[in-house]
C-alpha positions in Angstrom: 32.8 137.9 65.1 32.0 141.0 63.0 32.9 141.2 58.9 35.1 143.9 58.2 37.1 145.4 55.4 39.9 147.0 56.9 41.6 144.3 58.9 41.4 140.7 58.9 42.4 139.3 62.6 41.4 135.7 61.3 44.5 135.8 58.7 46.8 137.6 61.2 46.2 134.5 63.7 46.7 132.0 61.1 49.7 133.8 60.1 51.3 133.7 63.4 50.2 130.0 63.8 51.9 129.3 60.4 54.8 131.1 61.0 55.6 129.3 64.6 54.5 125.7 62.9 56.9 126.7 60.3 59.9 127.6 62.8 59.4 125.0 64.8 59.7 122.3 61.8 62.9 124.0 61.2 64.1 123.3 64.5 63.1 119.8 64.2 65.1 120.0 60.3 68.1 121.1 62.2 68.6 118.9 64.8 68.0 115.9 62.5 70.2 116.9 60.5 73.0 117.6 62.7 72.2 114.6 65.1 72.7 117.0 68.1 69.7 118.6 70.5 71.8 121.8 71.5 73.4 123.4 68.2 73.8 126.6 69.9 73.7 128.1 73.4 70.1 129.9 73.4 68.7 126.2 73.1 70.1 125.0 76.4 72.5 127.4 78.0 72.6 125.1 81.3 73.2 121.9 79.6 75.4 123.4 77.2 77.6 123.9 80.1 77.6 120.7 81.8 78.0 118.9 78.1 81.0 121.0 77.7 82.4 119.6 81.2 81.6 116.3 80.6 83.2 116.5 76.8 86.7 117.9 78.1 86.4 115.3 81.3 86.4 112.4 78.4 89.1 113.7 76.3 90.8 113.8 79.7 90.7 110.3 80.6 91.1 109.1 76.7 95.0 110.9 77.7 94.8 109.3 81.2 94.2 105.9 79.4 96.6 106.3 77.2 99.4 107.4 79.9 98.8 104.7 81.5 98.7 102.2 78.4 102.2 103.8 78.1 103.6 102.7 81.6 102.1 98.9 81.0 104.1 99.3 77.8 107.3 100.3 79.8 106.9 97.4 82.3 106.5 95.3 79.5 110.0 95.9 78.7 110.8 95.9 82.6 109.7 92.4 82.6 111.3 91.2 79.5 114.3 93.0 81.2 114.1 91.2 84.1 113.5 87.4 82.6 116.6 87.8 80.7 118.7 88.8 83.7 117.4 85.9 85.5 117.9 84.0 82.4 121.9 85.0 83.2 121.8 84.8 87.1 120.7 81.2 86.7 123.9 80.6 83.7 125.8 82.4 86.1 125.3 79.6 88.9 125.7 76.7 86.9 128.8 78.4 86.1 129.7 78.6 89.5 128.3 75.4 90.5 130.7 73.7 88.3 134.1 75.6 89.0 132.8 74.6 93.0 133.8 70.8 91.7 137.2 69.6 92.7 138.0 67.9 89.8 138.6 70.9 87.7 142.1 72.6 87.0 142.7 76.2 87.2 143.0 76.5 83.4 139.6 75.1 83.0 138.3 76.9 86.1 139.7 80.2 83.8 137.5 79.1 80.9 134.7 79.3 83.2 135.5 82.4 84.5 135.8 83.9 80.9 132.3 83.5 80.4 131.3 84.3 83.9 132.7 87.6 83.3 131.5 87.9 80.0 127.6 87.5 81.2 128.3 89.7 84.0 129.2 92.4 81.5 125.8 91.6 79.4 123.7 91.7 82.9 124.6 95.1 83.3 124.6 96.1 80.0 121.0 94.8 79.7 120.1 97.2 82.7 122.0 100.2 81.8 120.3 99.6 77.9 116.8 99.2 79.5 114.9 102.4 78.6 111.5 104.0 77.6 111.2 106.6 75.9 114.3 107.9 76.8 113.9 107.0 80.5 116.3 104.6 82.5 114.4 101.7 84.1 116.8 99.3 85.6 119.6 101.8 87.0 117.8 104.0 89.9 119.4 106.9 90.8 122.1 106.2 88.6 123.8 108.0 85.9 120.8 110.6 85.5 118.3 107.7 85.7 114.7 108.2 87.8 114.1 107.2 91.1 110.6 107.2 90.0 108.8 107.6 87.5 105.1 109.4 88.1 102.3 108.5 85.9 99.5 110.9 85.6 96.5 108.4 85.9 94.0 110.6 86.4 92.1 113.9 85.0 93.6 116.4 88.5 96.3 117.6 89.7 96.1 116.4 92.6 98.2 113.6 94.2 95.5 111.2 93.9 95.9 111.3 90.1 99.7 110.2 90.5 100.8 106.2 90.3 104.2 106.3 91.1 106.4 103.6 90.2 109.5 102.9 91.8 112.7 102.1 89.8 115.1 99.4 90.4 118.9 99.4 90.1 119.9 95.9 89.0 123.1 96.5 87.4 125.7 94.5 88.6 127.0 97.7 91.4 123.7 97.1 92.9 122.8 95.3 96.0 123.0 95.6 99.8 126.6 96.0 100.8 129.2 98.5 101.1 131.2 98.8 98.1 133.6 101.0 95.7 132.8 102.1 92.3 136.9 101.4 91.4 136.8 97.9 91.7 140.8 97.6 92.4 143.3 100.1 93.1 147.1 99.8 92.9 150.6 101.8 92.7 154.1 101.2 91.8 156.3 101.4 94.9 159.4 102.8 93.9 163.0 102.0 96.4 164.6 104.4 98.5 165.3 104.9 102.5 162.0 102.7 103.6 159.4 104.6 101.5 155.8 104.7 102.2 153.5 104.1 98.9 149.8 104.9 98.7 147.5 103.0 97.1 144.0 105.5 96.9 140.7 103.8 96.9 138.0 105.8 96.3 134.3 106.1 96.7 134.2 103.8 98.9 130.3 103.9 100.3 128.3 103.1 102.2 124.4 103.4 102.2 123.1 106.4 104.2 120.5 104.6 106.0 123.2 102.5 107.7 125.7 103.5 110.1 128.1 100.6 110.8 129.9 97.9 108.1 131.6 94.9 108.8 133.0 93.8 105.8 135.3 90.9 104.7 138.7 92.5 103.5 140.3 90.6 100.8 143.6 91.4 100.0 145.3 90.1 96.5 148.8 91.5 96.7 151.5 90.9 94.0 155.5 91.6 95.4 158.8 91.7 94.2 162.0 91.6 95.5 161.5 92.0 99.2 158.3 92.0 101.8 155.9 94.4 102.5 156.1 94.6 106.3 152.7 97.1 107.3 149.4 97.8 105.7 147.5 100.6 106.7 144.3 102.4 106.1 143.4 106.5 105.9 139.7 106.9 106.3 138.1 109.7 105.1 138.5 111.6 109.0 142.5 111.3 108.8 142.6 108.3 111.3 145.6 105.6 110.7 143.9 102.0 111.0 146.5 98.8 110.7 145.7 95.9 109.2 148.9 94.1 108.8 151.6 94.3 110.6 155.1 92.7 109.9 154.8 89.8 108.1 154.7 86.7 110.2 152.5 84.0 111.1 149.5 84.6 113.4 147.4 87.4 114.1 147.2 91.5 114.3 144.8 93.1 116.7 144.4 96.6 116.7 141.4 98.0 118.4 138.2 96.6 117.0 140.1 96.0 113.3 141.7 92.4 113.3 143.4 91.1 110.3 144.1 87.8 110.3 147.6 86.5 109.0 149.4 83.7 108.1 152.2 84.8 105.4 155.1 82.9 103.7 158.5 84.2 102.5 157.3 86.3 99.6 160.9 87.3 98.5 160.6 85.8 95.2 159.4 88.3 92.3 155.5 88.1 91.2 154.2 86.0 94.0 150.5 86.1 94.7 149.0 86.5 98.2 145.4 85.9 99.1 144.4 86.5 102.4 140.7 86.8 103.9 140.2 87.8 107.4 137.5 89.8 108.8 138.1 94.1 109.3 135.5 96.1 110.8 135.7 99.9 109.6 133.1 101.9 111.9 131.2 104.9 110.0 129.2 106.6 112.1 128.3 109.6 109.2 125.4 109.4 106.8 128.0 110.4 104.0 127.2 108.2 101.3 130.8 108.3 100.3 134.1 108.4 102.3 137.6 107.4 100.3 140.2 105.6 101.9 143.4 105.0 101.1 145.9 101.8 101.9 149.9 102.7 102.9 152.2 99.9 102.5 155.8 100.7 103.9 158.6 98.9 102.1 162.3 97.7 103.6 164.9 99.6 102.3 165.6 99.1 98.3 162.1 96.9 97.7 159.9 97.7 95.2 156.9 96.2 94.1 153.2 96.5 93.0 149.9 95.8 95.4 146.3 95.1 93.7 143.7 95.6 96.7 140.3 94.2 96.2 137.0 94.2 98.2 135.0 91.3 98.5 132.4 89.0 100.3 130.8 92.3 101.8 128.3 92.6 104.1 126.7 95.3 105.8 125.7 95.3 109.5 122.8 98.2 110.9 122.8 99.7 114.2 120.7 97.0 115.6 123.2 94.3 114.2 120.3 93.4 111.6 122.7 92.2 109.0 121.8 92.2 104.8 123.3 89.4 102.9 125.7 90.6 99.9 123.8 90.7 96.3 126.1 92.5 94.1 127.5 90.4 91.6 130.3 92.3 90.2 132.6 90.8 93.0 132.1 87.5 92.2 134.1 85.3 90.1 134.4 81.0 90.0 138.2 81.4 89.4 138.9 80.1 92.4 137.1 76.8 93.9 136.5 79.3 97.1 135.7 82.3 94.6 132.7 80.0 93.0 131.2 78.7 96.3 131.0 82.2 97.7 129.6 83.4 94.6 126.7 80.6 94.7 125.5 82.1 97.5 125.4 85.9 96.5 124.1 84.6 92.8 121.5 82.7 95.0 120.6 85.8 97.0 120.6 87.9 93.6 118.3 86.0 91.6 115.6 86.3 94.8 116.4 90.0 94.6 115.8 90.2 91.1 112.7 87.9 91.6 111.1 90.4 94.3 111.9 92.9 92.2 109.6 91.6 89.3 106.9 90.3 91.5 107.0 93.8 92.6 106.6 95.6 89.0 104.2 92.7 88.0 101.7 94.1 90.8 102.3 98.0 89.2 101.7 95.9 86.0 98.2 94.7 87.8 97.6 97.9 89.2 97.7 99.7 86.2 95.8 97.3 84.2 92.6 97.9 86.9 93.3 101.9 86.5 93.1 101.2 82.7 89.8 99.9 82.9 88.5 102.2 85.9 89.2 105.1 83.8 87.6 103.5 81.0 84.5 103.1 82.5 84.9 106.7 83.9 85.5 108.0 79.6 82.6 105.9 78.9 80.1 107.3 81.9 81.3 110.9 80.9 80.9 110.3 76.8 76.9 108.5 77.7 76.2 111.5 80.2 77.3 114.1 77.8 75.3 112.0 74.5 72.2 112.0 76.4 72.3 116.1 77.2 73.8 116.7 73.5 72.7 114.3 71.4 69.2 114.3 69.5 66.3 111.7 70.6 65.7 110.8 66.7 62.6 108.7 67.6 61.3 112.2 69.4 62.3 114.1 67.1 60.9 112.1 64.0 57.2 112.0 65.7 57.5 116.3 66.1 58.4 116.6 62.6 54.9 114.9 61.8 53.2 117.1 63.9 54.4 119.4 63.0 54.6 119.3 58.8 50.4 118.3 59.5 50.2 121.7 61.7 51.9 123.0 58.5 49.4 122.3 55.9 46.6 122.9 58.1 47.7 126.4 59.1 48.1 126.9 55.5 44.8 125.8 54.4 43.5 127.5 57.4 45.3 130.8 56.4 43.8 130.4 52.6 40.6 130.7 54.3 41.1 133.4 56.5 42.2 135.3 53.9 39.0 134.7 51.9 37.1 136.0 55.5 36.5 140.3 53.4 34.9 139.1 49.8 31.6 138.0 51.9 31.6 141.7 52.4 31.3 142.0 48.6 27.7 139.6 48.7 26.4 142.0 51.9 27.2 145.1 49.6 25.1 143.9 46.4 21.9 145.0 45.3 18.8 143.1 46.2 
């Protein structure tokens, strides 16, 4: 290599070399000091991206985990719901089971019955007060209240993502029969030339998904003065069906509707009569509600008042598959009879309430496994994303060595190169 004066190509190169040592120790400053590989996109554009992806992916399912920590949250109270209406189903039969006893009188049998009726009102007030968030849980379809309630489990928006959990309606309205939401309906008659008086019950419905009821009519009737001597029903279509006909002893057929009979002189004021026969009202629409209305005809001068009531119903399907009664707001242990029918539909209520937990206690389950699937999912997304990210400190430690030595040796090396022209000086002497 020749000595010369005007440039010095050794020093350029160890320039160069010094400056790139130097650069690339600040590099290796940077990323130790900010713990991350890729601190802007010109060091990895690529796996900027997919870092980027996998960072919103596990912010994504820390939401997802947190949705669904809220619906375990909301089953919790679901359950704690649904033990304290059990809690009351099983008072409720004890209740019952001891007005069933012969020995009692009907005073006592009414102190039962006070708080029969009182826990009834607290078992629907405990479903129509069950709420999350502002969300109805126990009354379905009902007053504003959910069918379902969707929770968004996953990071799409796609169906998959959805865990849909179906509501329940276990107020005391609820169960499988065909019933009114005005429990009793009743009118003054007033006298005159054999008036007709209507008493209107409305709403009552039937569930859509069945076409045919056969119910058990039971008719409490208070009278005064003189005898009600025809009952009749006005469906919603307009069409007259009798249920009574003069008072007497033995039965009235009409059609498929029989009412069975077998009345006393009720001339006295504020008799009672109780009467349970079998009525079958056919409803072929999928109306969900169709009102009917019950004439009673009155002899000339009579006047008198007429409480209707609906009980022990059932509901028969097309293929005569029949569903057993489970609303509870007809029952009562008044009555010896009252008390053992009610045994049964409390019986039939508690399973229905039981089946109903089992079945929010597998959501419960469900939703527990999601938790932790889309834990595991945060977790592989957060590891994926550290290793692309994140600085190798162990790596990253050995290139700063290597580099702080290439360092000092480029600048000892440059301190030489630089003192490459003065041998010029010792050629350019005099001998």
């Amino acid at each position: 290599m020749p000595i010369t004066l005007g440039s010095n190509i050794a020093s350029l190169r160890a320039q160069r070399t010094l400056s790139n040592n130097t650069a690339s120790l600040s590099g290796v400053f940077e990323r130790l000091s900010s713990g991350q590989r890729i601190n802007r996109a010109s060091d990895d554009a690529a796996g900027l991206a997919i870092a980027d992806s996998l960072r919103s992916d596990a912010k994504l399912y820390s939401v997802a985990q947190r949705n669904i920590n809220d619906g375990i949250s909301m089953l919790n109270i679901i359950s704690g719901s649904l033990g304290s209406q059990k809690g009351i189903l099983l008072r409720l039969s004890e209740l019952a089971e001891q007005s069933a006893n012969g020995v009692f009188s009907s005073p006592q049998r009414q102190s039962l019955n006070s708080e029969y009726q009182s826990l009834l009102n607290e078992f629907s007030r405990i479903a129509s007060s069950a709420e999350f968030n502002g969300q109805k849980l126990l009354t379905a379809g009902r007053d504003g209240a959910p069918s379902a309630i969707h929770l968004q489990a996953g990071i799409d928006g796609d169906f998959e993502s959805i865990l849909e959990v179906l509501a329940a309606d276990t107020g005391i309205f609820s169960g499988l029969i065909a019933t009114r939401d005005d429990v009793t309906g009743s009118d003054t008659i007033f006298p005159g030339d054999g008036p007709d008086g209507d008493v209107d019950i409305d709403d009552f419905s039937y569930f859509t998904n069945f076409r045919t009821s056969n119910p058990t009519f039971d008719e409490l009737a208070e009278y005064a003065n003189n005898n009600i001597f025809q009952i009749e029903t006005v469906d919603s279509h307009g069409q007259t069906r009798t249920l009574l006909g003069i008072i007497g002893f033995g039965d009235y057929n009409s059609g498929t509707n029989r009412f069975s009979v077998n009345l006393f002189s009720l001339r006295d004021d504020n008799e009672t009569y109780e009467e349970v026969g079998n009525v079958l009202f056919t409803n072929s629409d999928t109306a969900s509600q169709n009102p009917y209305s019950i004439s009673l005809s009155f002899e000339d001068g009579a006047t008198g008042t007429a409480d209707l009531d609906f009980r022990g119903l059932t509901v028969v399907t097309d293929n005569n598959n029949q569903f057993t009664q489970t609303s509870i707001d007809f029952t009562g242990v008044e009555t010896q009879s009252r008390a053992l029918s009610a045994l049964e539909i409390l019986r039939n209520r508690l399973e229905e309430i039981s089946s109903i937990e089992g079945r929010f206690g597998a959501i419960q389950s469900r939703l527990q496994t999601a938790s932790e699937v889309v834990s595991v999912s945060k977790e592989g997304s957060l590891a994926a994303e550290s290793r692309i990210r994140d600085v190798d400190v162990a790596t990253e430690s050995a290139e700063l060595v290597r580099l702080s030595i290439l360092q000092q040796s480029s600048s000892a090396v440059l301190s030489q190169a630089n003192s490459q022209p003065a041998l010029s000086l010792l050629l350019l002497r005099a001998p």
